[in-house]
N, C-alpha and C positions, 0 to 999 in steps of 0.2 A: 384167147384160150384161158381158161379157170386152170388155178392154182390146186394140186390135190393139198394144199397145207396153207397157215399162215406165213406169208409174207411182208417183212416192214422195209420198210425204203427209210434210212434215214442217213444225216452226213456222218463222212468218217470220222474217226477219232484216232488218235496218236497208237492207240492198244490197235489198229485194225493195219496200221502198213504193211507187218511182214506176213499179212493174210490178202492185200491185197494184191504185193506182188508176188505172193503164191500161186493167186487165181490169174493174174495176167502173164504169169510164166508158163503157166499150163494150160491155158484156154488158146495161145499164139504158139506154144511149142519154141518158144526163143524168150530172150528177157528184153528185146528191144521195144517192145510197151510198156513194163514195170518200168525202166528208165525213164521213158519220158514221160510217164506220170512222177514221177521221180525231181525230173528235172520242171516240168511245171509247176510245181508241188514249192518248187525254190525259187520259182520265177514272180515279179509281178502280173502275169495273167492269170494266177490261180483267184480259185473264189472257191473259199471251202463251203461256204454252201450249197455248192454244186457238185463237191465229189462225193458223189452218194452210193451206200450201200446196200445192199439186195439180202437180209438177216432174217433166216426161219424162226419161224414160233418160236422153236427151241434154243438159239441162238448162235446159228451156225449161219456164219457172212458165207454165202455162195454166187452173189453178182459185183459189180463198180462199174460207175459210171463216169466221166469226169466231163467236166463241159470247161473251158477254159476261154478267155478273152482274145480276139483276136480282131482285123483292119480288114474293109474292105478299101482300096484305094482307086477312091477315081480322078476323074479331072482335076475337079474342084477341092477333096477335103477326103478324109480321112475317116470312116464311119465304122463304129465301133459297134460288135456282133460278137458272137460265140461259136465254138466248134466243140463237136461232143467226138470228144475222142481221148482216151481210147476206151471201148466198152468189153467187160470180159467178164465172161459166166463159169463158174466150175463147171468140168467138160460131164460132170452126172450129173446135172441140172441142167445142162441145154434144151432148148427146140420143148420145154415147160413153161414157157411164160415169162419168165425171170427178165429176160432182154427187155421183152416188150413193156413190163410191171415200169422196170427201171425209165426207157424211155421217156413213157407215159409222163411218169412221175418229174423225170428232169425236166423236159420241157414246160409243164405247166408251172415247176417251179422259176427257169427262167423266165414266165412270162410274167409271173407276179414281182420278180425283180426289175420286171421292167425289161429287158431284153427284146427286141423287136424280130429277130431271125436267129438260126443255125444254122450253121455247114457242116456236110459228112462227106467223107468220104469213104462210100460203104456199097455195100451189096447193090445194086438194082433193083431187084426182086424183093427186098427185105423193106427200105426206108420210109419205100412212100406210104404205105400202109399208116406212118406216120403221121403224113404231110409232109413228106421232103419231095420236092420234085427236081430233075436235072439247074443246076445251078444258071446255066448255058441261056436258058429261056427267061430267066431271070434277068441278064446280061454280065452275069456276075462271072467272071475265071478264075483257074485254079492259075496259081503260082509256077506249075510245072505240068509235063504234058499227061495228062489223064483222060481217059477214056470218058467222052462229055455226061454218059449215062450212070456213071460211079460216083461223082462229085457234084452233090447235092445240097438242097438250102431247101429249111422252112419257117415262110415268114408265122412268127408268134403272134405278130400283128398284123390282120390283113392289109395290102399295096404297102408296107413300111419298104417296101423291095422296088417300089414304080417308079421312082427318080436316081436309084443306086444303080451304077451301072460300072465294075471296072474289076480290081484285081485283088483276090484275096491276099493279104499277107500273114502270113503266121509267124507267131514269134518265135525266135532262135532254140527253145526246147523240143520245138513239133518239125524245127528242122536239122538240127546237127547229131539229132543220136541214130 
């Protein structure tokens, strides 16, 4: 979808928190995403280079994205990935591009950091458009019971996913609040 305006994607800055959890208070209707960006934000999985903002021409922040560090656990070892979550568009800017812009933008930036995959836990109908496909056919699961077609991975590097096969873990931010 084209943008009717300019759009910059760039990372947050300290002047943008109480706009970000302005827009994830009001894009969820609850503040239990402003928190746990909150609480990742204080945790070692954060990587500010990944929590990136959605700022019009004019300089109005209307998206956030965060992609934070997380485990895939299998047999043998410990494999370290990303999860984009949580994502929140001011609710008069949705279903415009904004989500998708932001996407686009974090993953290709985790891939230049080196990052080999993602996991979401997100829409069906919205992710793959991505490259996210069900996590499940990957042999990858979630930590807890989820519907196999909502919890999603897409590898940034193609097969970096063909010998990974086990349990996501997430860090203690993306599970206590």
């Amino acid at each position: 979808m084209r943008l009717g305006w300019d759009l910059k994607i760039r990372e947050e800055k300290s002047i943008d928190l109480r706009k970000i959890k302005e827009i994830n208070d009001l894009a969820f209707g609850r503040e239990t995403e402003s928190n746990i960006v909150d609480a990742i934000r204080k945790s070692p999985h954060f990587i500010p280079q990944l929590s990136l903002i959605a700022e019009t021409g004019d300089g109005e922040v209307v998206g956030h994205i965060l992609f934070s560090i997380i485990s895939i656990q299998t047999k043998e070892e410990s494999v370290k990935s990303l999860v984009l979550a949580p994502m929140a568009i001011t609710p008069k800017y949705q279903s415009q591009g904004v989500g998708s812009t932001l996407i686009r933008e974090g993953l290709n930036r985790c891939g230049k950091m080196g990052f080999k995959h993602v996991v979401v836990l997100g829409h069906p109908n919205y992710y793959p458009r991505f490259g996210f496909i069900p996590a499940i056919t990957k042999g990858i699961k979630a930590p807890f019971e989820v519907p196999n077609e909502t919890f999603m991975v897409c590898e940034l590097k193609k097969n970096s996913l063909e010998k990974v096969h086990g349990t996501v873990q997430f860090p203690e931010p993306l599970m206590s609040v």
